[in-house]
C-alpha atoms as one frame of an Amber mdcrd trajectory, in Angstrom:
protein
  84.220 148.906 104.403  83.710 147.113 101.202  83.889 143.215 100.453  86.270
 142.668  97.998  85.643 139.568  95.814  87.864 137.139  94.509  87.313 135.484
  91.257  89.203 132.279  90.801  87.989 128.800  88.635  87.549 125.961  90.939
  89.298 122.614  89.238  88.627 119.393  91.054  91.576 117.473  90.581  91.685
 113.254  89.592  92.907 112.496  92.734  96.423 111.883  91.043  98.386 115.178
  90.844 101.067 113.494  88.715  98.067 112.897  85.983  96.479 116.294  86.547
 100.000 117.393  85.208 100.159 115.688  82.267 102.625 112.863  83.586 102.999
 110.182  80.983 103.598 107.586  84.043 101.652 109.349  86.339 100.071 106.278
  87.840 103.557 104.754  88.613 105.030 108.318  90.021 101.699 108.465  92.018
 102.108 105.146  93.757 105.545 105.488  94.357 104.880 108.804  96.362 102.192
 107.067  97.998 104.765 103.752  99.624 107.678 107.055 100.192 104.748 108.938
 102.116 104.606 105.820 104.502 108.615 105.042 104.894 108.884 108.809 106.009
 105.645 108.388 108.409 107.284 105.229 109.831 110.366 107.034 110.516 108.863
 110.030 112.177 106.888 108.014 114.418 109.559 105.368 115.251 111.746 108.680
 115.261 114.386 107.091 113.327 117.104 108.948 111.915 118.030 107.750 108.160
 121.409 105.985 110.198 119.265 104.891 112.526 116.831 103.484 109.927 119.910
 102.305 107.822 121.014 100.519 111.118 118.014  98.111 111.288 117.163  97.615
 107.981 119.847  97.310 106.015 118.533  99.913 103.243 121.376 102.865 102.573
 121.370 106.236 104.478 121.420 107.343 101.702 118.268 106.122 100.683 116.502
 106.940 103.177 117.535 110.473 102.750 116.625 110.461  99.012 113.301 109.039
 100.269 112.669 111.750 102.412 113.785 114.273  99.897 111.349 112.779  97.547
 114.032 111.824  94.977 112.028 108.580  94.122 113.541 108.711  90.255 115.843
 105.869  91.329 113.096 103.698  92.759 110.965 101.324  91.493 107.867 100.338
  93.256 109.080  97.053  94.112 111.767  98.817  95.900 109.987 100.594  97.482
 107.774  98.065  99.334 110.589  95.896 100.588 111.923  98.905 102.159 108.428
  99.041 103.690 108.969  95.481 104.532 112.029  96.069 106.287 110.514  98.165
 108.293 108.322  95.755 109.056 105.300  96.505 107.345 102.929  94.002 105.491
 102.148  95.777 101.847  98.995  94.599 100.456  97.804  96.146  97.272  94.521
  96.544  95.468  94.761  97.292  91.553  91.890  99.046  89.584  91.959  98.768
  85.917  89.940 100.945  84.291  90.050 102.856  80.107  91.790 106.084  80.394
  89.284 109.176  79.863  90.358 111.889  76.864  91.055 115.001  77.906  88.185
 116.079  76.649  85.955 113.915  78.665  87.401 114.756  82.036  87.047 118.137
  81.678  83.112 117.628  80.458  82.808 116.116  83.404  83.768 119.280  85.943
């Protein structure tokens, strides 16, 4: 029996996916997946239908569903946190500011 081996590139990503794909606001598409991520994790674990969540918050079913659907085009990040706040979470952020790298650089640096 003979190995068979597979020859692939490895690319280590930025730790952003929206920026690895060329997203001109990939920052703001990143951190609004990031606050949807935790509204759907509170709602699994509280096992809260999106009636159910509309029920004790006050945000729309119909939110919530685009939420979980990852339909985020309609929210800002603001949004976003006071549905996390409804939910009764405390949102504390931490902001790094930082000059973009080229393309060029970034991949010099794989």
């Amino acid at each position: 029996m003979t190995k068979q081996r597979d020859d692939f590139e490895l690319v280590r990503g930025s730790g952003n996916v929206f920026r690895d794909f060329g997203q001109p606001d990939a920052d703001v598409q990143q951190t609004k997946a990031l606050l949807a991520a935790r509204i759907i994790g509170i709602l699994d674990k509280d096992a809260l239908s999106t009636r159910k969540a509309e029920a004790r918050t006050g945000v729309s079913h119909a939110d919530f569903t685009r939420i979980r659907n990852a339909q985020l085009g309609r929210f800002t990040i603001d949004r976003l946190m006071t549905v996390l706040n409804k939910l009764g979470q405390q949102v504390e952020v931490q902001v790094t500011v930082q000059p973009r790298q080229s393309k060029s650089e970034a991949t010099a640096h794989t």
